[in-house]
C-alpha positions in Angstrom: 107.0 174.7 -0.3 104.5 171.8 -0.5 107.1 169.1 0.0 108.4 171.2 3.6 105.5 170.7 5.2 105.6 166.6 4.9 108.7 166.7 6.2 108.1 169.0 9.0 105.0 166.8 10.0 107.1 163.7 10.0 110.1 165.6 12.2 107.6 166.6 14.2 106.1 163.2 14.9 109.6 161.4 15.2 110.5 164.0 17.8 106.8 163.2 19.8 107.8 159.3 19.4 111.1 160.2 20.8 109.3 161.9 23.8 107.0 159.0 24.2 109.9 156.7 24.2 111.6 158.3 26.6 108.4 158.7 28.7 107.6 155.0 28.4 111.2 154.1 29.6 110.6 156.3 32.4 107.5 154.4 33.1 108.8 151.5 32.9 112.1 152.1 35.1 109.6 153.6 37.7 107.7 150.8 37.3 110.6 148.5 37.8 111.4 150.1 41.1 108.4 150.3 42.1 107.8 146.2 41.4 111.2 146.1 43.3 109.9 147.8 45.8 106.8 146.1 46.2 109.3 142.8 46.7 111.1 144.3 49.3 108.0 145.4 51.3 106.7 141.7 50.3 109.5 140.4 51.9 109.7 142.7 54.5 106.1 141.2 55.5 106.5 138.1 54.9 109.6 138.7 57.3 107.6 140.1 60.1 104.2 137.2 59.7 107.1 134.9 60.1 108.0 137.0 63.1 104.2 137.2 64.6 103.9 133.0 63.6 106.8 132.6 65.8 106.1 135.1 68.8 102.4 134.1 68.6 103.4 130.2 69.0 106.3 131.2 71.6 103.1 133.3 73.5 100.6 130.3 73.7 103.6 128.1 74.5 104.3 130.4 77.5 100.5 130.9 78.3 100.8 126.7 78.9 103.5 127.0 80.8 102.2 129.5 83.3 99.3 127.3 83.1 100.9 124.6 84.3 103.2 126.6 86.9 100.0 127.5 88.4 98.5 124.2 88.8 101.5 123.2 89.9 102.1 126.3 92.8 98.7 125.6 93.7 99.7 122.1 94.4 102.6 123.1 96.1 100.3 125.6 98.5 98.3 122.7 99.2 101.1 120.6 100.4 103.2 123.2 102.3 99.5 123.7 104.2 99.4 120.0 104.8 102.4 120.1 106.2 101.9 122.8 108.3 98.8 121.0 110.2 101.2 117.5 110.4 103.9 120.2 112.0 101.3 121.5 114.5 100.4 117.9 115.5 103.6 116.4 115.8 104.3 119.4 118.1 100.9 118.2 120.0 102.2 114.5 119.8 105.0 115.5 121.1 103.8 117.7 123.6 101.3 114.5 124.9 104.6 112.3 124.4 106.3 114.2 127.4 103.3 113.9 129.3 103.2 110.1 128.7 106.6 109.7 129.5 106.7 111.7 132.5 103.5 109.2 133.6 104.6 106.1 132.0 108.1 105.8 133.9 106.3 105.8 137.7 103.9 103.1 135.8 106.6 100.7 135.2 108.3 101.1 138.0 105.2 100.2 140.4 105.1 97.4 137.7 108.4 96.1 138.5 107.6 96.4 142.3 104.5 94.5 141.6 106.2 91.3 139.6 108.8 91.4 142.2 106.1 90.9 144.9 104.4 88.3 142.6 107.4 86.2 141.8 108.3 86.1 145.7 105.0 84.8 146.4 104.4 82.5 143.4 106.1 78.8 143.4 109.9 79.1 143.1 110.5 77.9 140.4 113.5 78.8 138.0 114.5 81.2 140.8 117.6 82.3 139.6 116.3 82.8 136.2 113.3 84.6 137.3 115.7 86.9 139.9 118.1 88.1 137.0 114.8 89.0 134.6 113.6 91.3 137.5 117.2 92.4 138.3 117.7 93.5 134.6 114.6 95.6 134.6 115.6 97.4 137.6 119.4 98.3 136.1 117.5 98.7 132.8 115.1 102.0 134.2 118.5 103.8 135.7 119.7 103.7 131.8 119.4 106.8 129.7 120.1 105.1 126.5 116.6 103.2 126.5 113.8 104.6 125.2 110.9 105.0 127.3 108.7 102.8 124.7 111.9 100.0 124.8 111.5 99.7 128.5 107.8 99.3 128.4 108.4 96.6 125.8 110.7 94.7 128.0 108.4 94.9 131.0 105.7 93.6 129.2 107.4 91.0 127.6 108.7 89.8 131.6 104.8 90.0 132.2 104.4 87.6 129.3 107.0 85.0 130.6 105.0 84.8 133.7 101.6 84.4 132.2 103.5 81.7 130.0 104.7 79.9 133.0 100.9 79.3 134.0 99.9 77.0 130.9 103.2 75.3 130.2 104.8 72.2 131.3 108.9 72.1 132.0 111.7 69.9 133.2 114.9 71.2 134.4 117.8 70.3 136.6 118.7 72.2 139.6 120.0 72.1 142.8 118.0 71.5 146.0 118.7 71.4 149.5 117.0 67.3 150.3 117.4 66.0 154.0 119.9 69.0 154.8 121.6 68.3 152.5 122.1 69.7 148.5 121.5 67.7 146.0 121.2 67.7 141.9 117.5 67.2 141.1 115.1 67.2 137.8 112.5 69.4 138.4 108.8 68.9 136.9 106.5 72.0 136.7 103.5 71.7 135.4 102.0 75.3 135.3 101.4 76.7 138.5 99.2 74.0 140.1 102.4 71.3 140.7 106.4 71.8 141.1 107.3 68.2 141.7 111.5 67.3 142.2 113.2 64.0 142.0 116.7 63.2 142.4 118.6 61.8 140.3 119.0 58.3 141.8 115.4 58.2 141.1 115.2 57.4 144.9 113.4 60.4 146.1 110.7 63.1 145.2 108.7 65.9 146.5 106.2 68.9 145.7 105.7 72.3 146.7 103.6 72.6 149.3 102.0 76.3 149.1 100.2 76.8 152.0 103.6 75.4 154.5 106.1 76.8 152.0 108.1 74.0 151.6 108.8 70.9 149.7 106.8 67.6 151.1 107.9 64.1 150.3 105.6 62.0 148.0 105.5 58.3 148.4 107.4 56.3 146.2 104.4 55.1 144.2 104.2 58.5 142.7 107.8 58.4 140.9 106.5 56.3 137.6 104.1 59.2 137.4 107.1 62.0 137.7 109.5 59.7 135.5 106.6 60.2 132.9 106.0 63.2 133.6 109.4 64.4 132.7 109.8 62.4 129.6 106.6 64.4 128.4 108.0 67.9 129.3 111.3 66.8 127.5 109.4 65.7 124.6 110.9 62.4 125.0 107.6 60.7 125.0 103.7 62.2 123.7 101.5 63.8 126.1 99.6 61.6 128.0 97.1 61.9 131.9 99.4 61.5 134.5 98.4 61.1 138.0 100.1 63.5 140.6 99.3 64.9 144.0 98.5 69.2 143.9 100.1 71.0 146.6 101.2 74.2 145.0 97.8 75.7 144.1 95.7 76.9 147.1 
């Protein structure tokens, strides 16, 4: 009976390793799965910080870009304002522009009237000339394709040729009626003070007389003088004194 008792003992501790065995394994699978496990959810983290990283950079990307559409809406409000105000004076410019038209037409008409009046009392000089410019402004106002601002332009600028005509010297050929009868002459016009003709023979010359209205005869000693004269206004010869009677200025 002694040697049961060994072997009993050593059955009994095979079958308590064979438990712990089998309770280790056990351990050790759970463990496994639970290591597994712990990957997963690792991975299932790492997963969503990757997620957050990204939706967090996306955010402050987004948080920039309403940053900069509101700089740039604010920009816009100040420009849409600006324009508003340039609107509301162009609509007051163009208010005062009617007036001014509606004032500035009766101007340049009594303009017109008034070089008209001039030129028939000034020298007559380049008469034909002088009677188209006028002519053309008159046809000129009755036209609706000119601009208000055009026609001022033009009427000035026939303002300017006459203001010209007062500090220039010119030679031009024309016809004249000498001794009842016409003739081809050179003309000489020195400003306003002296319109001087001589034929073309050289024979013959006169000046305007103002204050009688008509042409005078000069003596024959003047003509050198008007021959020079001429020559100068041609630019045939440099400026120089010349010595002429004045008859046109009063």
């Amino acid at each position: 009976m002694k040697g049961v008792k060994p072997l009993i003992l050593a059955g009994i501790v095979a079958a308590s390793a064979a438990v712990h065995a089998n309770d280790l394994n056990t351990v050790i699978d759970k463990s496994s799965d639970i290591n597994n496990l712990a990957a997963q959810s690792q991975t299932k983290i790492d997963k969503i910080a990757d997620s957050m990283q990204g939706r967090l950079q996306q955010f402050k990307i987004l948080n920039k870009e309403v940053d900069g559409l509101a700089v740039y809406n604010a920009q816009l409000t100040k420009q849409l304002n600006n324009q508003i105000e340039e609107m509301e004076s162009l609509n007051l410019s163009m208010d005062q522009v009617s007036i001014i038209e509606r004032q500035i037409t009766p101007l340049m008409l009594r303009m017109i009237t008034g070089l008209e009046q001039f030129v028939a009392l000034d020298v007559p000089f380049l008469k034909q000339e002088r009677k188209q410019r006028l002519e053309s402004l008159n046809a000129m106002m009755e036209r609706a394709d000119i601009s208000s601002s055009e026609k001022f332009r033009r009427v000035l600028e026939a303002y300017q040729v006459e203001v010209d005509y007062g500090r220039t010297i010119e030679a031009y050929t024309a016809l004249l009626d000498v001794d009842n009868k016409e003739r081809e002459v050179d003309f000489l016009r020195i400003g306003r003070l002296e319109l001087i003709y001589l034929t073309r023979d050289g024979k013959q010359a006169g000046s305007w007389d103002q204050q009688s209205q008509s042409f005078v005869a000069l003596p024959d000693s003047t003509i050198s003088q008007i021959n020079k004269g001429l020559r100068i206004a041609r630019k045939q010869l440099a400026p120089d004194m010349l010595t002429l009677p004045i008859h046109a200025a009063e």
